[in-house]
Structure formats: structure tokens, C-alpha cells
C-alpha positions in Angstrom: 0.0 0.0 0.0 1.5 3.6 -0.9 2.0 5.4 2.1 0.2 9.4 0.9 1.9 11.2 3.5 3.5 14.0 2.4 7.5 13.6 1.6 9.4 15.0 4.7 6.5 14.8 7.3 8.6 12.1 9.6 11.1 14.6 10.4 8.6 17.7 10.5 6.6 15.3 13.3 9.7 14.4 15.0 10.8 18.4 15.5 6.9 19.3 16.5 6.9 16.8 19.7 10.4 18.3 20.4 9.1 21.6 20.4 5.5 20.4 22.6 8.3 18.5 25.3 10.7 22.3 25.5 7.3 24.1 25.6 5.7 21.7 28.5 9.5 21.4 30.6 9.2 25.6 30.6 5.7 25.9 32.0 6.4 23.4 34.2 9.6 24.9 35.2 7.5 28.8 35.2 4.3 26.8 37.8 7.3 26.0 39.9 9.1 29.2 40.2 5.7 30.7 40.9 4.7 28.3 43.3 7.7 29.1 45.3 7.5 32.9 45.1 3.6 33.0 46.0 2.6 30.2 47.6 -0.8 29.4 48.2 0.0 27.6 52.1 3.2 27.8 53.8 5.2 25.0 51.1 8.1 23.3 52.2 10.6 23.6 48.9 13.9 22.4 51.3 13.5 19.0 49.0 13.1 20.0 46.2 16.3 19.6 43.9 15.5 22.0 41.2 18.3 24.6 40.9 19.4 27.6 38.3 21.4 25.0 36.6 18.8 22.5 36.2 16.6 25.2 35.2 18.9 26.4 32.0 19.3 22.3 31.5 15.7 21.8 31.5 14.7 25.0 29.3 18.1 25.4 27.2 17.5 28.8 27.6 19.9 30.9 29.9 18.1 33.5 29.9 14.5 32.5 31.2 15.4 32.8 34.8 16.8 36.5 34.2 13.6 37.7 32.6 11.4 35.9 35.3 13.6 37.3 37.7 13.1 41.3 36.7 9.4 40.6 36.2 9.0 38.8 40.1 11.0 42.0 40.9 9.2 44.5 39.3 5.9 42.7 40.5 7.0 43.0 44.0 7.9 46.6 44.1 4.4 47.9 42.1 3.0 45.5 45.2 5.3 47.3 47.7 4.8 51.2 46.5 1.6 51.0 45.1 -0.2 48.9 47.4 0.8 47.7 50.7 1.3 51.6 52.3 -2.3 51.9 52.0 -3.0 48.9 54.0 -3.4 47.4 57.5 -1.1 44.7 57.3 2.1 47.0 56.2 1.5 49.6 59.1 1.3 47.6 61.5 4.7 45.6 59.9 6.2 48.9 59.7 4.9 49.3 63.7 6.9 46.0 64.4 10.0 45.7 62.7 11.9 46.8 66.0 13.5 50.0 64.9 11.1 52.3 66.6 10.9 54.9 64.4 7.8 55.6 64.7 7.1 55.4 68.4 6.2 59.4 68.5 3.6 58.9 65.7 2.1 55.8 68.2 2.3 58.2 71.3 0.8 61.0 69.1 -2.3 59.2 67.9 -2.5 57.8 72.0 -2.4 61.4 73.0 -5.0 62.5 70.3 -7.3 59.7 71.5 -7.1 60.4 75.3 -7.7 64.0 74.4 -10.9 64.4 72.7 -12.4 61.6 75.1 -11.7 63.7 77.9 -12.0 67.3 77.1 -13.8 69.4 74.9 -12.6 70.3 71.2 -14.7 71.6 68.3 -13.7 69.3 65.2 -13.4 70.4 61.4 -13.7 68.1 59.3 -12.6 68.5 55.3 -10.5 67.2 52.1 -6.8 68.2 52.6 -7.1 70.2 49.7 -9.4 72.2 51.3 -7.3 72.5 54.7 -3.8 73.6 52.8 -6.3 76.3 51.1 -8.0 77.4 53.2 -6.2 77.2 56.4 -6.5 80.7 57.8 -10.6 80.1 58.0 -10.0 77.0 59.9 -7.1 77.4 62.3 -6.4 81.4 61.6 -3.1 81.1 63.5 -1.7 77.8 62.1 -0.7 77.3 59.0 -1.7 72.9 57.1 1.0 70.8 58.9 1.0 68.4 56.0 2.2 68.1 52.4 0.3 68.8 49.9 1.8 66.4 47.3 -0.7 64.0 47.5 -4.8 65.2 47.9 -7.1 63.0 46.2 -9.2 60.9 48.5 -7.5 62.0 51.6 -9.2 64.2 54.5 -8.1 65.9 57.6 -9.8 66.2 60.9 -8.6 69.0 62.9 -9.5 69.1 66.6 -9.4 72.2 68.2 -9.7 72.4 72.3 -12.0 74.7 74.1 -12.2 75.7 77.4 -15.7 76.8 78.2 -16.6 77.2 75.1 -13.6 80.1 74.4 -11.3 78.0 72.0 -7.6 77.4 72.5 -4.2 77.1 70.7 -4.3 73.7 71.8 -4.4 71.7 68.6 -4.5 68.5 67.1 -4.8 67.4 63.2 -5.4 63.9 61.4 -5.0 63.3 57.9 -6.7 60.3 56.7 -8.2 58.0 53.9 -11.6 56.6 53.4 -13.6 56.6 56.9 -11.7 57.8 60.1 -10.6 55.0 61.8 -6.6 54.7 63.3 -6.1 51.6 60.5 -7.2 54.5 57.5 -4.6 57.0 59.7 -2.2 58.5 57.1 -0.6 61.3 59.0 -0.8 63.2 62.6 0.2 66.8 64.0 0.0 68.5 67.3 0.7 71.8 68.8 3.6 73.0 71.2 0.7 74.1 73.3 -0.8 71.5 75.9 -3.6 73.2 79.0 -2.9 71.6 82.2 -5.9 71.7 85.1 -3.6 74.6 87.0 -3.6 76.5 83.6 -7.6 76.4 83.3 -7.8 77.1 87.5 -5.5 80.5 86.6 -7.5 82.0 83.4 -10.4 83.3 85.9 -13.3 84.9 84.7 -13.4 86.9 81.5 -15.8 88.4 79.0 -15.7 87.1 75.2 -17.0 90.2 73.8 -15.3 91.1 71.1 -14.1 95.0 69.7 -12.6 95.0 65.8 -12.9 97.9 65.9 -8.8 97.9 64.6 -10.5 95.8 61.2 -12.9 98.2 60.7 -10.6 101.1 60.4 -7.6 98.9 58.6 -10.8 98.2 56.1 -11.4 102.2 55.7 -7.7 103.1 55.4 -7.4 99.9 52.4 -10.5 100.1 50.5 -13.6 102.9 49.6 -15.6 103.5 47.0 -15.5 103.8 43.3 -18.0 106.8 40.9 -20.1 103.3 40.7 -20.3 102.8 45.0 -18.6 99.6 44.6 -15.8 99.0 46.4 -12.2 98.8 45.3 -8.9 99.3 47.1 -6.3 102.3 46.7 -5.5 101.1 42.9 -9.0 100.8 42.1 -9.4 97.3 41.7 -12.5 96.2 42.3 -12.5 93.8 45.9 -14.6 91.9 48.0 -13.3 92.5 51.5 -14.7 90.9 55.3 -13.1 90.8 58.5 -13.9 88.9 61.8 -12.5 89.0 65.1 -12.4 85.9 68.5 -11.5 85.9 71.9 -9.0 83.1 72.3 -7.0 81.3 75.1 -3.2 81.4 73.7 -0.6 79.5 76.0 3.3 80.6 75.2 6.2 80.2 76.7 4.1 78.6 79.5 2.3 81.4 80.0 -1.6 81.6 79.5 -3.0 84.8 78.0 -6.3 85.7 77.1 -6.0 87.3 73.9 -8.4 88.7 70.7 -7.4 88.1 67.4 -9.0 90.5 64.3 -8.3 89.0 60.6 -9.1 91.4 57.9 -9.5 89.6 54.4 -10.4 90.4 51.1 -10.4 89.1 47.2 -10.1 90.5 43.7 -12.5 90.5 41.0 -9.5 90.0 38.7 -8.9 86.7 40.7 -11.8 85.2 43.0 -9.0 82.0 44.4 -6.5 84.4 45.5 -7.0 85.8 48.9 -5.1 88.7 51.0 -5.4 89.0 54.5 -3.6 90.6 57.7 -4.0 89.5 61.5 -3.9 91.7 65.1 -3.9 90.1 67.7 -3.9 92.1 70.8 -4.1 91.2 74.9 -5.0 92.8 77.9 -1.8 93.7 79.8 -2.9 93.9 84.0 -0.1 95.7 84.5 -0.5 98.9 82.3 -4.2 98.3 82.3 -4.5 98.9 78.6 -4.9 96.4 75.6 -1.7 96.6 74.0 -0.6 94.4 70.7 0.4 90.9 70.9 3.0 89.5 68.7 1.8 85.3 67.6 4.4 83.1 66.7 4.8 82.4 62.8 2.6 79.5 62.3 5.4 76.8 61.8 6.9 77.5 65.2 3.1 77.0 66.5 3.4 73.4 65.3 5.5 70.9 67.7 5.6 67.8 65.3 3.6 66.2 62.4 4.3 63.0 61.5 3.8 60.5 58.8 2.1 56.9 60.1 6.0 55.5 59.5 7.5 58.0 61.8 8.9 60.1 59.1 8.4 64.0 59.0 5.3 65.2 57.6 5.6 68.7 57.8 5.5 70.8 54.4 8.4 72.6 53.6 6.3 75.4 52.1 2.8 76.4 52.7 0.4 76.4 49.7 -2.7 78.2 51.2 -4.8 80.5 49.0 -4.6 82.9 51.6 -1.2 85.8 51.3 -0.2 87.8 53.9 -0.5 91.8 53.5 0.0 94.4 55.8 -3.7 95.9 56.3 -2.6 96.8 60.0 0.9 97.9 59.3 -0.4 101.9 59.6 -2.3 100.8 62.9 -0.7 104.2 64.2 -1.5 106.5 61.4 -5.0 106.2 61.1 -6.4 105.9 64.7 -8.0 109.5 63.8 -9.3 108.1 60.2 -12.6 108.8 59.5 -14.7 105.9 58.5 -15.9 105.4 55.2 -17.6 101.6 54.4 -20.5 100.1 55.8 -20.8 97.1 56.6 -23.6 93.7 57.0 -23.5 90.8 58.9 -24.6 87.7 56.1 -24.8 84.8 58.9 -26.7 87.1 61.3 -29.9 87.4 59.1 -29.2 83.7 58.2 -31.5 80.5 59.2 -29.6 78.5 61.6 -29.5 75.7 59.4 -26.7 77.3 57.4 -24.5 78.2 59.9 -22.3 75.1 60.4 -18.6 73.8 61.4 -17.4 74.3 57.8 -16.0 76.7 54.9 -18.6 77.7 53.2 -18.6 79.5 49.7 -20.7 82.6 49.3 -21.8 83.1 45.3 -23.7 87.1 45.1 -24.3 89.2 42.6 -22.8 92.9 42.6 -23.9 95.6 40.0 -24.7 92.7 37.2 -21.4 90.9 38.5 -21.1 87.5 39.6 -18.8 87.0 43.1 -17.3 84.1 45.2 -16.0 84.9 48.8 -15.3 82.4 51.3 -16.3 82.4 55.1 -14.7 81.1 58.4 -15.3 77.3 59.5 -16.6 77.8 63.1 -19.9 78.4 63.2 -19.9 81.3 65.8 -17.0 83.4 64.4 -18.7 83.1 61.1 -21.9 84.5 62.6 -20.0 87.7 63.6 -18.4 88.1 60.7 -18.8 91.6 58.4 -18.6 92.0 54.3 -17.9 95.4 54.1 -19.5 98.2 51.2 -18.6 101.5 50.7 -20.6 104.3 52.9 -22.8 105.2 50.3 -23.6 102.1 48.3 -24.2 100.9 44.7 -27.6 99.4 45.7 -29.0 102.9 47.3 -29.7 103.9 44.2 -31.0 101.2 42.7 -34.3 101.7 41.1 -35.9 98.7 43.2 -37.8 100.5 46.2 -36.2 97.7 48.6 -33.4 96.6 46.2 -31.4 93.1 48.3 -28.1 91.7 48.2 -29.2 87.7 47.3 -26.6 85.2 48.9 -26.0 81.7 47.7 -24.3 79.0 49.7 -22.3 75.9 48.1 -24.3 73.0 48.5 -27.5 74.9 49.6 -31.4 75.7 47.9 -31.3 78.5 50.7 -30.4 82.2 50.3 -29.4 84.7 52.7 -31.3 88.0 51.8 -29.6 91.3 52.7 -31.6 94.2 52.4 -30.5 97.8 52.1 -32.2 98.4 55.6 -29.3 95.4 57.1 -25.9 97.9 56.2 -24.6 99.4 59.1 -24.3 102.9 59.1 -24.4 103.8 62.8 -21.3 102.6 64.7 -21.9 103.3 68.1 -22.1 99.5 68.8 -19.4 97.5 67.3 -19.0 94.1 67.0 -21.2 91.5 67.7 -21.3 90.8 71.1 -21.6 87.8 73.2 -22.1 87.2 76.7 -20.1 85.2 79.0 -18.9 85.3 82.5 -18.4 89.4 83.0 -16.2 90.0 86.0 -12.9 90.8 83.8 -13.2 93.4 81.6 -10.9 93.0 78.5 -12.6 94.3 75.0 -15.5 96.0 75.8 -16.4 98.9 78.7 -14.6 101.4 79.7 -11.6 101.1 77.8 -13.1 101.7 75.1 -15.7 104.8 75.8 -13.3 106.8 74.4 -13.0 104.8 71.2 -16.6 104.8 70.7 -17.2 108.3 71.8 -14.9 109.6 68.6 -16.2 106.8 66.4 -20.0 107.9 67.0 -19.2 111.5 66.3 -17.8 109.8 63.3 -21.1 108.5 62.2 -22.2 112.2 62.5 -20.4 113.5 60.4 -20.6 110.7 58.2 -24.5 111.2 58.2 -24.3 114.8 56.9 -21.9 114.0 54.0 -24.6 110.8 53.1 -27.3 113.5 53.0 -25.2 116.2 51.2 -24.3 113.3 48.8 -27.5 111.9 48.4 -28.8 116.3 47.7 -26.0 116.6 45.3 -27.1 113.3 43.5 -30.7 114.6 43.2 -29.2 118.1 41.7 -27.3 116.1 39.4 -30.3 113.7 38.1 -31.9 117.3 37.6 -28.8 118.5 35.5 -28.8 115.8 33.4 -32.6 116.2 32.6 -32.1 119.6 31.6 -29.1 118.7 29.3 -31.2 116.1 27.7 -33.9 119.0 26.7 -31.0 121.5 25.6 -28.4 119.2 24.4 -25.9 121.6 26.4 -23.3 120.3 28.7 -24.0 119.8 32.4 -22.4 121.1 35.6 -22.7 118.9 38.6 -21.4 117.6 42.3 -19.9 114.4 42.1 -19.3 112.5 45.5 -15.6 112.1 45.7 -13.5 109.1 47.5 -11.5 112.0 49.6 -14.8 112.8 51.4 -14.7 116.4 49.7 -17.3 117.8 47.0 -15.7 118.3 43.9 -17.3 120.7 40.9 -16.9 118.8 37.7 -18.7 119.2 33.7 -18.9 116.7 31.5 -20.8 116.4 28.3 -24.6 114.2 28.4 -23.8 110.6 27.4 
């Protein structure tokens, strides 16, 4: 019979089940190697007699084992640096490998615990992003204690102490992942400052009332109003400017003082993100009996340590807030005689209760047909006293509504706040919003301060005669401009200049 297999298949057969037998011995050889590397159970491999030799016999390739090598490698590190930081399991490795580098980060997190079970502390809660932003509306004094390389997903709790109900400089911070729980802990800080029961014994009565008064006038010596009554600082850009002020317990040096801090703040229409803002913090000095200037710490020497979970240091090397310093109270000296020149409204104070909460909250209004963003402290009863501040004589007096309003959105919220032209302020005899507490120690408020108020009212006087003179002079000027209109002639008027003066000007009918 004639065989009809094709000439030359024998030896094309043959070389086929050579090539099957070298393909099986290699995976073979690669379920072995990975066996070994990740076994499934503790395996015993002690008896087995495969070696790199026998490997490079088995595959007659020498460089099999290389390659599986780098890719076991490279497998392990993505493993070790993209995954097992984030776990359980690798912090509490790192916790045990018997170096103790991270023994402070353990004490710090025991310390934290121990500390809000005990005593009282108002907690913020927010995305680090938020927190390096916007740090001077959470903690005004301190600066975010952690870097700000890494955001996504990761939030901060900051833990602030109080002392019936005034808050302190005694802080705490936790930056975390996912839910807060110690195994989701990431990073930890706390301040130099720590209140001992003989420190709370020594503070004594004291009254939380608060005078920023020293904002107010830093407001009137940076910003006024432009032809429009909108108001814009000594360039003439056009800003959005607020200022609140807090009665704080501040220990230094082991010393506790009870101090008030003012922070005056304010962004550009140019640039909503970018903010500008200045601090005063002053204290009542028993010796002199006066309330004299207190100089804070920079925020990084407020800090004592912040740690990463592995004991390494977690402090930034530069800060990356929003928020840029500038000298609003730098001419504290040269315009205690100013005469004042904004007004001023309280948003949170003719807000329902609902939106005042523990958190930074976004304002959105609109201004003379422009859209603004402005920010507002986190703790719910500094924002309350806070004041957005409008020239003296306003855009919105002269609008043609018969009650024209200021409409406030809030991030997140259906609910406006409504400020109507009745809410500015424009008698400053009482300033600041006051709050009572415990009134035996007089510090920001009384007698001190009759003087102050005394100039400040006769102020408002005057300011009052220049309103009505300006609001005469506007009504003379409406009249001009009619009768240009019916003889096409140019008009003479009194325009209401940002020096407080009356100036003569003409200008042709537009």
C-alpha cells in the first residue's frame, strides 16, 4: 500500500513533539518558580532539587530565569509602593519591625485619642485640599501641617480644644483615607501648646466680647468706594473685603493669656482664588491696664511635630494656602483718627440656623450685574459675627428697586441669605457682635473703650451729613442731566468724591 503522507512529514513530526516536550518542561519549570515565590500555604521547597542549573538544562534557555527574575521584581515593588502603604497589614509591619521609628507617631495618635475623650474640642472636618487652602478660616493662627503632594481621597480632621466654650491654641490634626478610623490614619500633628488643670484654674473669669474695631478702620484706610459705589482698594481694583475678630486662650512660653485676634481679608474681582489677609492680635496687659498688641508666633513654630504613620516628618516645607499675607494693619498708628468710610452687614446674622455650620462655606452674590465668590470662616460662631464690608454710600442705594437686596447663595445649599439695604450698618456706636459670657474681667469691651466709641459715633455724625449732602448733590445732578437732555448743552454737577470732599466737575450728556 502507498504510504500518501506527504514527503518529509517524519522529520517535521519528529521536531513538532520536540518543540511540545521544551514548551511543556518551561511551564512546568515557570508553575514551579511561581509556586515558590507565591505560595498558596506555607510550602516546604527544602527537598526539592531544582536549581538555576537544572533550570537552563531543563529550558536550554539561559536567559529564562533572568527575565522571570526582573518581572518577580518588578511585581513585588508595584506590590510594595503602590499597594501595601495603604494597607493594615504594612502599618502595622512597619509598627513592628523593632527600629522604633515611629514610636512618637504611636504616642501622638494615643495622645489625640485620650484628648478628645476627655475634654472638649470643636472638630473640622474636610479634604486636605481644602485644609492647605484654606487654612486661615479654619485654624487662623496655624498654618496645614501636611504636604500637599498627595490630595485625592485623603481628608483631615482638625481638633481644636475649648475651654468653656472660648477655643484654644491647643491643637490636634489627622489626615486620613476613606472613613476615620486609626487603621485609615495616614498622618498626625499637634501643637507645642498642651492646657494643664492649673492652667484652666489660673484663666479666671473673662468676658468674650469682642471690639474690631482695629479691622474696621484697617478696612477704611485699604478700601472705599469707586463713581459706581462699589468698592475697590487704593489702585482701584474692584475687591470683595470681610473681616472677623475671636476671643481666644493662647498659651506661650508657659504662659496663658487671654487674647483677641482681628483678621481682615479680602479678594479681587481679577482673581476670585487668590486671597489677602492681615491678623492683630492684641491682649489685655494687667499691668499697664490697657490692651496693648500681641505678637503670635509664625505659624510653623506653632506646630511641635507632624508625623507620617511611619515616623517620618510630615511637615510641608512650604505652605500652599490661597490665603497671602499683607499688611492691612501695618499703619495701625497713622489712622487711629481716620474717619470711617464703608459700611458694613453681617450675612450669617440674618441667616436661618441651618446654614451656619462647622465648615467653609462659599458665598456666590451678585454685585452691579457681576457674579462674586467669597469664602467664610469654618466655626460656626465666628462666622456668625463676621462683616462684608460696602462702601458708605452704596451701589444698591440707588437702585431703582424700592427695597433693592443683596441675594446670597451657599455651596451645596437651595437656601439664600437676603440682605436688604435696611441690614448695612451705618451707625457705629455698637461694634462688633457681642456675646455674653462670665463678665467679671473686663478685656474688650467697657470702659476702655468709651473713648473709642465716643470719637467713632461723632464719626457717624459727620458721616451722616456727608450721606445726605451726597444723596442732595445726586438729586441736583439727576436734575442737571434732565435739563441737558432738553437742551443738548453740557451739564455742571457735584460728584461725590473718594477724599470725602465735594468736587465741581462738567462733562458732556452721554
Amino acid at each position: 500500500m502507498k504510504d500518501n503522507r506527504i514527503n518529509g512529514a517524519d522529520e517535521l513530526e519528529k521536531e513538532l513533539r520536540n518543540k511540545m516536550s521544551e514548551l511543556s518542561s518551561n511551564v512546568d519549570c515557570f508553575e514551579k518558580i511561581s509556586a515558590r515565590a507565591f505560595p498558596e500555604t506555607d510550602q516546604d521547597f527544602s527537598d526539592s532539587e531544582l536549581t538555576v542549573s537544572d533550570l537552563e538544562n531543563v529550558t536550554g534557555r539561559r536567559r529564562a530565569v533572568p527575565v522571570l527574575k526582573w518581572v518577580s521584581i518588578a511585581a513585588a515593588a508595584v506590590v510594595c509602593i503602590g499597594v501595601l502603604p495603604r494597607t493594615v497589614f504594612f502599618q502595622e509591619f512597619i509598627s513592628n519591625i523593632g527600629l522604633d521609628t515611629n514610636k512618637k507617631y504611636r504616642d501622638m495618635i494615643s495622645e489625640i485619642k485620650k484628648e478628645t475623650e476627655l475634654h472638649d474640642y470643636k472638630v473640622f472636618d474636610m479634604p486636605l485640599s481644602e485644609y492647605i487652602a484654606d487654612d486661615i478660616l479654619i485654624s487662623p493662627l496655624y498654618g496645614c501641617p501636611f504636604e500637599a503632594e498627595e490630595t485625592d481621597g485623603i481628608n483631615v480632621r482638625v481638633f481644636v480644644r475649648e475651654i468653656d466654650g472660648v477655643p484654644t491654641n491647643q491643637i490636634y490634626a489627622v489626615e486620613y483615607t476613606g472613613d476615620y478610623s486609626e487603621s485609615n490614619f495616614l498622618a498626625a500633628a499637634e501643637s507645642k501648646a498642651k492646657f494643664t488643670n492649673k492652667d484652666i484654674d489660673d484663666i479666671g473669669d473673662i468676658s468674650t466680647e469682642v471690639n474690631d474695631s482695629k479691622a474696621y478702620r484697617a478696612a477704611c484706610n485699604a478700601f472705599t468706594g469707586d463713581r459706581y459705589f462699589l468698592l475697590v482698594d487704593k489702585e482701584g481694583k474692584r475687591a470683595t473685603a470681610a473681616s472677623f475678630a475671636y476671643v481666644h486662650f493662647f498659651k506661650d512660653d508657659g504662659a496663658v493669656k487671654t487674647l483677641q485676634t482681628e483678621v481682615l481679608y479680602c479678594n479681587y474681582d481679577e482673581d476670585c482664588e487668590k486671597y489677602y489677609y492681615d491678623t492683630l492680635t492684641r491682649c489685655y496687659d494687667k499691668d499697664s491696664q490697657a490692651v496693648i498688641e500681641y505678637n503670635i508666633p509664625e505659624a510653623d513654630k506653632l506646630w511641635k511635630t507632624s508625623l507620617n504613620y511611619d515616623g517620618s516628618n510630615a511637615m510641608p516645607k512650604e505652605s500652599n494656602s490661597a490665603f497671602n499675607r499683607k499688611d492691612f494693619f501695618a499703619d495701625a498708628a497713622e489712622y487711629e483718627d481716620l474717619t470711617e468710610t464703608l459700611s458694613w452687614y453681617e450675612p450669617y446674622d440674618l441667616a436661618d440656623e441651618a446654614l451656619v455650620d462647622d465648615k467653609v462655606q462659599t458665598m456666590r452674590f451678585s454685585e452691579n450685574s457681576a457674579v462674586k465668590t467669597f469664602k467664610t470662616p469654618a466655626d460656626s460662631s465666628i462666622k456668625a459675627a463676621m462683616r462684608m464690608y460696602e462702601p458708605y454710600i452704596t451701589h444698591f442705594m440707588y437702585d431703582s428697586q424700592s427695597d433693592p437686596t443683596i441675594d446670597i447663595s451657599i455651596d451645596g445649599r437651595d437656601e439664600q441669605i437676603i440682605v436688604h439695604s435696611g441690614n448695612i450698618e451705618g451707625d457705629f456706636a455698637e461694634l462688633g457682635k457681642k456675646t455674653e459670657k462670665t463678665t467679671n474681667y473686663v478685656e474688650f469691651s467697657g470702659d476702655l473703650f468709651i473713648e473709642e466709641q465716643e470719637q467713632m459715633q461723632k464719626n457717624a455724625e459727620i458721616n451722616r451729613q456727608i450721606h445726605e449732602a451726597a444723596l442732595e448733590s445726586e438729586e441736583i445732578r439727576k436734575q442737571a442731566e434732565n435739563a441737558a437732555e432738553k437742551t443738548s448743552q453740557p451739564y455742571n454737577a457735584f460728584i461725590f468724591s473718594t477724599d470725602q470732599s465735594f468736587v465741581l466737575s462738567s462733562g458732556e450728556q452721554e
